[in-house]
C-alpha positions as CSV (number, residue, x, y, z in Angstrom):
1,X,-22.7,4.4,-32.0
2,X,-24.9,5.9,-29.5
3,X,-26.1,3.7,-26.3
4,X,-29.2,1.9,-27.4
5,X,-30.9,0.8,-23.8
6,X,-33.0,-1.5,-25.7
7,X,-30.1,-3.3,-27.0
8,X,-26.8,-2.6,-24.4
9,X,-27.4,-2.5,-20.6
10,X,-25.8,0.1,-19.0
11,X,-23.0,-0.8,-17.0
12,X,-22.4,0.8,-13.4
13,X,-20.2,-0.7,-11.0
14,X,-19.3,1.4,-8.2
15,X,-16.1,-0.2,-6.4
16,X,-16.2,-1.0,-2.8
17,X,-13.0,-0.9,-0.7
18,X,-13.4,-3.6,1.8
19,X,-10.2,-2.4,3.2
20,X,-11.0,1.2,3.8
21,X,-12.0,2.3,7.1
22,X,-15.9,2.0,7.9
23,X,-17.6,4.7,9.9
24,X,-20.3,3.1,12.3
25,X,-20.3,1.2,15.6
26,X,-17.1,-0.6,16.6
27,X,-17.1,-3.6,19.2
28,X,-13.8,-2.7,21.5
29,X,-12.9,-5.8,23.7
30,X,-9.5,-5.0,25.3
31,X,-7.1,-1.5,25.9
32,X,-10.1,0.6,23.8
33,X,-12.6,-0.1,26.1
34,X,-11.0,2.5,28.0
35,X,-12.4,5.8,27.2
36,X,-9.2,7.9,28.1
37,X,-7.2,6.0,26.0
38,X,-9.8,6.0,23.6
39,X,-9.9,9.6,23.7
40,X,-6.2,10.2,23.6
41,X,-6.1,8.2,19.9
42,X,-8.9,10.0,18.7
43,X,-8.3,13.2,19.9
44,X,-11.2,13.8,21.4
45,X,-12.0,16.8,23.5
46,X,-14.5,15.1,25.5
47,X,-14.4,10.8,26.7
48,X,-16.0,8.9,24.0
49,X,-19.7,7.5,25.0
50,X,-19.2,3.8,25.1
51,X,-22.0,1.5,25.1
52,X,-21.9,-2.4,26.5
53,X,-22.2,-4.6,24.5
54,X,-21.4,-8.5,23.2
55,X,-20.1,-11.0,20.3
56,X,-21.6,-14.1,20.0
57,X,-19.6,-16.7,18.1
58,X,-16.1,-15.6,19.0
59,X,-13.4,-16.0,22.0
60,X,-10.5,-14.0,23.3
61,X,-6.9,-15.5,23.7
62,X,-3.9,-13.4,24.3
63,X,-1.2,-12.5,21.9
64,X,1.4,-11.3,24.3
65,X,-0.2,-8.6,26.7
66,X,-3.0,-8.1,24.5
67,X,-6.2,-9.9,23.4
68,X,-7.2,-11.6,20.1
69,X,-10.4,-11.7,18.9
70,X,-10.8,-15.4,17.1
71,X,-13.6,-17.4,15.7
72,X,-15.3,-19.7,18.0
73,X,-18.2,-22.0,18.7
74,X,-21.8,-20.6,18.1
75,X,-22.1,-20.1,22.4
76,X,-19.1,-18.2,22.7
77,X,-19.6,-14.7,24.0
78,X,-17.0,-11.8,24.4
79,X,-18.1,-8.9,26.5
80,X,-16.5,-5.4,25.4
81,X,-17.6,-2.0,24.7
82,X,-19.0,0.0,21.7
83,X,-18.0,3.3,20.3
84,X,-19.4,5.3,17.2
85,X,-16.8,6.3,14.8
86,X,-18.4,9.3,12.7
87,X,-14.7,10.4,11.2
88,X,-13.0,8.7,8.4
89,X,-9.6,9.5,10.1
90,X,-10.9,8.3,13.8
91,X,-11.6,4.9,11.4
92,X,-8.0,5.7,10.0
93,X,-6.6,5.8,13.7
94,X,-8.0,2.8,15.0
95,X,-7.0,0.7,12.6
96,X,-3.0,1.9,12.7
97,X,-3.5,1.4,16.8
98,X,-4.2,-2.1,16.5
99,X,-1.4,-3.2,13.9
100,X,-1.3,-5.1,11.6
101,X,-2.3,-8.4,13.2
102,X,-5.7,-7.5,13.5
103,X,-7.9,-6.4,11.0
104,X,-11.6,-4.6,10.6
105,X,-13.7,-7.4,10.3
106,X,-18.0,-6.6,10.1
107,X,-19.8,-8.2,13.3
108,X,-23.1,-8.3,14.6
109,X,-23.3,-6.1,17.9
110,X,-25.7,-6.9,20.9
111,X,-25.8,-4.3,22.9
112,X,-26.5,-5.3,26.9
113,X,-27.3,-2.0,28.2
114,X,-31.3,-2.8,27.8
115,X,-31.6,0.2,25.4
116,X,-32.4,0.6,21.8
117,X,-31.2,-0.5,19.1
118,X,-30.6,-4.2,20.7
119,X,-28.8,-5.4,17.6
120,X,-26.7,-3.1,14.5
121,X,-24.0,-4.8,12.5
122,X,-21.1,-2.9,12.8
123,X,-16.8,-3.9,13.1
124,X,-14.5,-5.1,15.0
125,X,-10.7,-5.8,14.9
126,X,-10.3,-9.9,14.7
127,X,-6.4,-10.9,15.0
128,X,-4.8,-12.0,11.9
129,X,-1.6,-13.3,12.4
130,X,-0.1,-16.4,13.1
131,X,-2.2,-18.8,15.8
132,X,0.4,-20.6,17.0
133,X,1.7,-17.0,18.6
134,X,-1.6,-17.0,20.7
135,X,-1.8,-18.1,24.3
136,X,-5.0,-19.0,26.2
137,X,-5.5,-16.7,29.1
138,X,-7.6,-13.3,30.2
139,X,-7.4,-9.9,29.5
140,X,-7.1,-7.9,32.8
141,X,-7.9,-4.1,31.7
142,X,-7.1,-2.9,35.1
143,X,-4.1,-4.7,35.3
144,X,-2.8,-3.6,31.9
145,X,-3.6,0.1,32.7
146,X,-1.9,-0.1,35.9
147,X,1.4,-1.4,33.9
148,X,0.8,1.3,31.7
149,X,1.0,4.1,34.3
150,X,-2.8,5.3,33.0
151,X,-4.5,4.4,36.4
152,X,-7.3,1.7,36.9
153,X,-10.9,1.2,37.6
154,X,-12.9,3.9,40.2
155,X,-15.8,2.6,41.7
156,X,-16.7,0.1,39.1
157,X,-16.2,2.9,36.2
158,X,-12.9,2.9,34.0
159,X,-10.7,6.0,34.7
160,X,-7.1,7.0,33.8
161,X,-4.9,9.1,35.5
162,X,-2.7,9.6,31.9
163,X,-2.2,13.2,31.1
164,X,-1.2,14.6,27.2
């Protein structure tokens, strides 16, 4: 029997894979904020452009070396950086950087740079595995890229003496 409109709605349902990596602005609050290393798991030819930025309503606690995005009181702010994935596959690399204890989570970005936009939803990696394996304490990005042989902070500007 032929579709009747009148009598039969159509049915479209396009699927959405929440899971699949988003292109867009993504909130980096701990080793990504640094654009060399940035750069390195992207494989860019150039640093990335990173933009400052905050999230309201979460709070960092360390899981090891490393901080953990978690929910938090309405007043909580984390300060971090933002960086516009364009590529499926730089999507792709982020999320196999950060493991499986954090996942892509959407967020609402405010940027503190001044500039426009102020606002744009866009994702983040929030830590997903067990809480009782997180510690209260800071992240020291200097300090971690020192440990890591990839240099420190020049002049108030993030730069890394790793070479490929």
């Amino acid at each position: 029997m032929p579709h009747q409109p009148w009598v039969e709605p159509e049915q479209h349902q396009e699927t959405v894979d929440v899971l699949a990596p988003q292109l867009g602005p993504y909130f980096c609050y701990g080793t990504l904020m640094d654009p060399s290393l940035l750069s390195d798991i992207l494989g860019l030819a150039d640093k990335p452009k990173l933009r400052p930025a905050k999230l309201v309503g979460y709070s960092l606690m360390l899981w090891g070396q490393y901080p953990a995005l978690v929910d938090d009181s309405t007043e909580a702010v984390v300060e971090g950086m933002v960086y516009d994935v364009e590529h499926k596959k730089h999507a792709q690399r982020l999320i196999e950087y950060e493991t499986q204890m954090y996942r892509p989570s959407p967020c609402l970005i405010r940027f503190t740079d001044g500039e426009e936009p102020a606002e744009v939803t866009g994702t983040t990696f929030k830590y997903v595995g067990n809480p009782a394996d997180l510690n209260e304490g800071h992240f020291d990005l200097e300090l971690w890229l020192k440990r890591m042989g990839r240099g420190g902070i020049d002049g108030g500007e993030l730069v890394s003496t790793y070479e490929d």
